[in-house]
N, C-alpha and C positions, 0 to 999 in steps of 0.2 A: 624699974625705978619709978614710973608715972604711971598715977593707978587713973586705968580708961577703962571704958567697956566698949562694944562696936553695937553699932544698930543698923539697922534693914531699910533703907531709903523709902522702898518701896510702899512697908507696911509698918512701920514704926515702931518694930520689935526690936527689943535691947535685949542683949544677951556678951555674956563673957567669950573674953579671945582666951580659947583653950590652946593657943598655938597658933603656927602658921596659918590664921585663915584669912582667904580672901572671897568667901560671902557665908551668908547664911545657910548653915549646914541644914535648916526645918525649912528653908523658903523653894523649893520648886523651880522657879523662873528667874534669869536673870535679874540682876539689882545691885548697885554698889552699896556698900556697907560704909559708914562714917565711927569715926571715934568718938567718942564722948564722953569731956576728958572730970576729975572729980573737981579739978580747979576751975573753977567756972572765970576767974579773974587770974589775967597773964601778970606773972610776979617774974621779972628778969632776972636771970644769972650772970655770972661775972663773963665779961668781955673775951677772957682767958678762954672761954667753954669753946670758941666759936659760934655752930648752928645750934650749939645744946645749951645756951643761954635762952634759949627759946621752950626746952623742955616739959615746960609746964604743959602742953599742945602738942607732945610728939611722945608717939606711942614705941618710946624704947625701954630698952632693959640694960641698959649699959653706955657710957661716954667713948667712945672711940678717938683715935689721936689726929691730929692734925686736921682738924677741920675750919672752916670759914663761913662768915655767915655773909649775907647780900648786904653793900652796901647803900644807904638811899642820901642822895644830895639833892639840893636846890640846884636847878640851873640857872643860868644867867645867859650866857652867849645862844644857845637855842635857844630859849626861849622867848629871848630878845627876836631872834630871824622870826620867828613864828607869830609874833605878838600876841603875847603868853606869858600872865603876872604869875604862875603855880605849878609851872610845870616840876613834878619835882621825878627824878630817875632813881631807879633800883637798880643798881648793875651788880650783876656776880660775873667775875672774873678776873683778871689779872688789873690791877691799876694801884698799885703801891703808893701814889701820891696821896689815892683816898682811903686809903688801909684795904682794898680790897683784894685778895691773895689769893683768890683759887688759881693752884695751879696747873689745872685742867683745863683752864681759860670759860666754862658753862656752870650754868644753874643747876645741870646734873647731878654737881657736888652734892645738891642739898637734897636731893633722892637719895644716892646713893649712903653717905653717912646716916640719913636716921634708918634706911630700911635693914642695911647692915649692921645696926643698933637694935632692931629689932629680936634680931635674931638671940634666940637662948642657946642653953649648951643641952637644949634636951634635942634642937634640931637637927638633926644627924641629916647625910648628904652632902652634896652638891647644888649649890645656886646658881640656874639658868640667867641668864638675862639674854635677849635679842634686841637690836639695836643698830644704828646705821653710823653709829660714830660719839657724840659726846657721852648718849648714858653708857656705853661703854668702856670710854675713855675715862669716866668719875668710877664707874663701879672696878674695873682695874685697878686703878689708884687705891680707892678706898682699903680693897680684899689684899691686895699687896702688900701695903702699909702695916693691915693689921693679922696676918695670915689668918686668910679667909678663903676656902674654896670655892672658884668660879668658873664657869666655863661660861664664855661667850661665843655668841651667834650674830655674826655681822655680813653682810651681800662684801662680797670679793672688792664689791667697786667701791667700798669705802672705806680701804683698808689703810687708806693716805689721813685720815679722821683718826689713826692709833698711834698718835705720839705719844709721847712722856716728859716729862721733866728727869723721872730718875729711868732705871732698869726695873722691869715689871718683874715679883718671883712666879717662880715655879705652879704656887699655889693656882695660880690664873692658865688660866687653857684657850685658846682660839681655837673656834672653827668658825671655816669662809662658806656659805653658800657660791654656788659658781659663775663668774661673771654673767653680768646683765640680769640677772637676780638683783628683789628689790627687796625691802623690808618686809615687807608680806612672806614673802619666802625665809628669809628667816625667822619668821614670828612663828610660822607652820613647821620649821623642823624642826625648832625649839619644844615644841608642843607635843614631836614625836619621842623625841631624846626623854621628856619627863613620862614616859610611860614607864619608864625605868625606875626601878627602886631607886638607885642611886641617887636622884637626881630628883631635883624641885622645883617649878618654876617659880622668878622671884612675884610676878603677878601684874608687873605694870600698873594699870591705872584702879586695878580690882586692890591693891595692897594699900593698905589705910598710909602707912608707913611714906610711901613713895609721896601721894598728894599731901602731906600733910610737911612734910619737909619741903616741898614747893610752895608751900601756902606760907613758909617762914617770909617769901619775899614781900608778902603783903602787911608781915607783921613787921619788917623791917620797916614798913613807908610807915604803919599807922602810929608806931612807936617814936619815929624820929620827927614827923610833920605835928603826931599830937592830936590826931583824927584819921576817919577812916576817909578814902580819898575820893572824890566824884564820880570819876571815868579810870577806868583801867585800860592799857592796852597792848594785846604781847600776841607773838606771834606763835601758830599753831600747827602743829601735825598730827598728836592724837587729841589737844584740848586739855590733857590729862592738866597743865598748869592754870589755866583759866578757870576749872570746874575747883581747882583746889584754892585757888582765890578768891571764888562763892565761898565755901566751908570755911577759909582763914574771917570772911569779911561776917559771917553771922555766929562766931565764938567772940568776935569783936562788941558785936551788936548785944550781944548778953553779956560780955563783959560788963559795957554799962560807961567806960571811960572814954570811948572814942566815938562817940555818936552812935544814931538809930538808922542810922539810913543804908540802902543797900549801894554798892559804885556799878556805874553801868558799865555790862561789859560791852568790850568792842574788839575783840581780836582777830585778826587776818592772816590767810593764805597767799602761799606763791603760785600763783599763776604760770603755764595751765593748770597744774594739780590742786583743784579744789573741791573736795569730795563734800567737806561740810560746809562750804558756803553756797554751793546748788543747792544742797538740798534745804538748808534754812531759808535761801530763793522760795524756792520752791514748797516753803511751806511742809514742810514734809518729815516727820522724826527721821523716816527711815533714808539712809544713804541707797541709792540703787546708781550701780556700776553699768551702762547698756553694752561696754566693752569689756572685760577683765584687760583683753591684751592693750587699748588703746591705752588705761588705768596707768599698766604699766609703765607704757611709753611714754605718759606724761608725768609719771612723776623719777623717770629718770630728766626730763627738759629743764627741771627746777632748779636756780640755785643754789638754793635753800636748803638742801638734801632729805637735814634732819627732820622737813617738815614732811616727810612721802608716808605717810603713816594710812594703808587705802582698809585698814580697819579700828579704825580710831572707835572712843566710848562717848560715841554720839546719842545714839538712839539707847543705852541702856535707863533705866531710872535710875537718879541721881547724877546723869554725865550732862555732857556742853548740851545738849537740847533744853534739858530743863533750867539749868544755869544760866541762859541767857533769857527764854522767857523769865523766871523771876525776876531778872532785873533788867528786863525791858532791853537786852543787848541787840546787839548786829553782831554781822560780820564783813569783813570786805577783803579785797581781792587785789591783789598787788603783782606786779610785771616783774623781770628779773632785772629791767632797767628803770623801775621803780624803787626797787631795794637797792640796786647799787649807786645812783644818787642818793640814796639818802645816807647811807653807809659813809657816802663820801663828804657829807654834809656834816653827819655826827663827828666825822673824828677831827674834821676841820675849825668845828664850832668846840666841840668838848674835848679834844686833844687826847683820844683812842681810840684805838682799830676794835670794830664789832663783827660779829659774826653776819652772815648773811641774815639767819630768821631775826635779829635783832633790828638788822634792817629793812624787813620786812614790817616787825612791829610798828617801826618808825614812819614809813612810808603809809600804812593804815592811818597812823592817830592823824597826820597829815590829812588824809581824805576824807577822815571824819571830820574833823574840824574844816575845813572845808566845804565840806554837806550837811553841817549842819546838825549832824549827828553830836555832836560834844559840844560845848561850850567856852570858849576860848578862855573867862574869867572866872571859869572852876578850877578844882584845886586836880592835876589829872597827876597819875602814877604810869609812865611809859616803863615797863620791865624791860632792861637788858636781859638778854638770858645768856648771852656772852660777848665777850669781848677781852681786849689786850694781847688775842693768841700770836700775833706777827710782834707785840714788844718783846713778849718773855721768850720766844723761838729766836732775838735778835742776841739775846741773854745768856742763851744755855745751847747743847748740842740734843739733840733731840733724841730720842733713844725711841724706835720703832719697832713696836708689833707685829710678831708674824704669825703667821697662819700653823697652827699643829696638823692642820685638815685639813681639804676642801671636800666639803659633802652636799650632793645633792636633796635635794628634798621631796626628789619622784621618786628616790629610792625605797626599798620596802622596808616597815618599819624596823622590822629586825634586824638588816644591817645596819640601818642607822644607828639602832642602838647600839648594837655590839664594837660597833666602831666606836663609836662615844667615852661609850664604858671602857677600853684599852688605855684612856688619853688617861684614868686616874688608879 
């Protein structure tokens, strides 16, 4: 339905999506690939669309049902604590007083509807996704909703992260890596399962689809404020939101209505697990782990969960490294009693329950402002990425996810698959 082409970060090559791709089939070496779209100017759809009033910027083939886009309001009470004439909020998730309805409670939603939109009827299979609890909690919903075949790859220990509002169908499939497994381990047996014909993976931060339906939150602030915004600040585990906030913030810049200027980024991690904020410390594209097992153990310490991402698209071209050099960003580093004061700050000042990485984000924009880093009398964009899940869970009976599996990921690729392949 929205005529794009994708191009090569790397080397500026434009070339047609012949289908599911996530890089260029001529380029050699890693590189994420962007869309680029024939509307160079965002013309908004009816309200009714949901996230596909955004369409014009999202590289689908089809409207999918029930969807919701991010809301962006003025605050008042924080921003008053903070002393702060612009703070304006993007939240996706539950808060019906602002029309905000995802009822997955995350920003997830807005992955998983346009990447599921993506999809034609020429692509036969199975869609992997791995994940540690919300993208699979939206990509459930979504594939349920709309019978869509999914199998999910989720660590055991985050199996309390798969609620529902309704009863998930059939079409959806669980399998658990086995406790004390973290995301990494299921990114890795997700990786072995797609050696399988059957089966596809969805691509994470490589799928135009996934950032670009993230990048809708940005287009939520510039839309409702009327400009593109100063300072950005959201919290992170692969980046993959922040890097598609660059891409939302320079189809803006060529749009031509919402300003020339680029917004600095500023996004933060939960402490101890902070893979990309040593290393941007440090100076360094590349992430270097001196422990794998230490890795682990800290990013079960988090918590923040969704942020334990210990292979994030930092160091690829066009991911969070280059992203924050262009626009002169940081990053910082937030406590687990950092995020939960502030957690406890937001719902007291803004009257709703946030996720932990939401209060992670919050606790960051906090200590940038603080240092100096942000400017207290610019116009800043704080991304919820979730929040409401404790109202609408006060609402409903929750309907829980269970495991069809438990599969390890030392096992050899063959049974892994063969077992996979039984579940469909």
């Amino acid at each position: 339905m929205t005529n794009y082409k994708l191009q090569n970060f790397a080397d500026g090559n434009i070339f047609e999506d012949s289908g599911w791709l996530l890089a260029d089939p001529d380029y050699p070496k890693p590189s994420l690939v962007r869309a680029i779209y024939d509307n160079k100017q965002l013309n908004l759809k009816a309200e009714s669309l949901g996230i596909y009033k955004y369409a014009d910027w999202l590289p689908v083939n089809k409207f999918l049902k029930n969807s919701s886009s991010t809301v962006t309001y003025k605050s008042t009470k924080l921003a008053a604590k903070l002393n702060l004439t612009n703070l304006y909020i993007s939240f996706s998730g539950y808060w019906p007083q602002i029309g905000a309805e995802m009822s997955t409670c995350s920003f997830k939603e807005t992955e998983a509807y346009t990447v599921c939109a993506r999809l034609t009827d020429k692509q036969k299979g199975v869609m992997v996704v791995a994940s540690v609890g919300n993208t699979a909690r939206a990509f459930a919903k979504v594939c349920s909703d709309n019978n869509i075949p999914l199998l999910l790859i989720v660590p055991y220990d985050n199996l309390n992260a798969l609620w529902f509002k309704d009863q998930i169908q059939d079409c959806v499939k669980l399998i658990c890596t086995p406790p004390e497994t973290d995301y990494y381990d299921a990114i890795d047996l997700s990786g072995k399962i797609c050696k399988s014909e059957l089966f596809f993976e969805e691509g994470g931060a490589k799928n135009v689809a996934r950032r670009d339906g993230m990048g809708t939150t940005v287009l939520s602030a510039a839309t409702t404020i009327k400009r593109i915004p100063d300072y950005y600040f959201q919290a992170i585990g692969s980046g993959t939101g922040t890097i598609a906030a660059w891409e939302a913030n320079l189809r803006l810049i060529e749009d031509g209505n919402y300003g020339s200027h680029k917004m600095v980024l500023l996004p933060s991690q939960n402490s101890p697990f902070t893979p990309m904020y040593d290393a941007w410390r440090a100076g360094s594209r590349e992430i270097i782990f001196p422990n794998e097992d230490i890795a682990r153990e800290n990013a079960l310490k988090i918590t923040a969960k969704v942020l334990s991402n210990r292979r994030p698209p930092y160091s690829v071209p066009g991911g969070l490294f280059d992203a924050l050099k262009d626009t002169s960003g940081d990053i910082e580093s937030v406590t687990n009693s950092e995020l939960s004061i502030a957690c406890e700050m937001f719902e007291e000042l803004e009257g709703i329950d946030i996720h932990p990485a939401a209060g992670v984000a919050l606790a960051g924009m906090i200590k940038s402002l603080d240092s100096l880093k942000a400017e207290r009398d610019a116009v800043l964009m704080l991304n919820i990425t979730g929040g409401g899940e404790r109202r609408l869970k006060s609402e409903i009976n929750p309907f829980y996810l269970k495991p069809d599996l438990i599969l390890s990921n030392k096992l050899a690729d063959e049974a892994i698959i063969k077992q996979a392949e039984l579940l469909f």
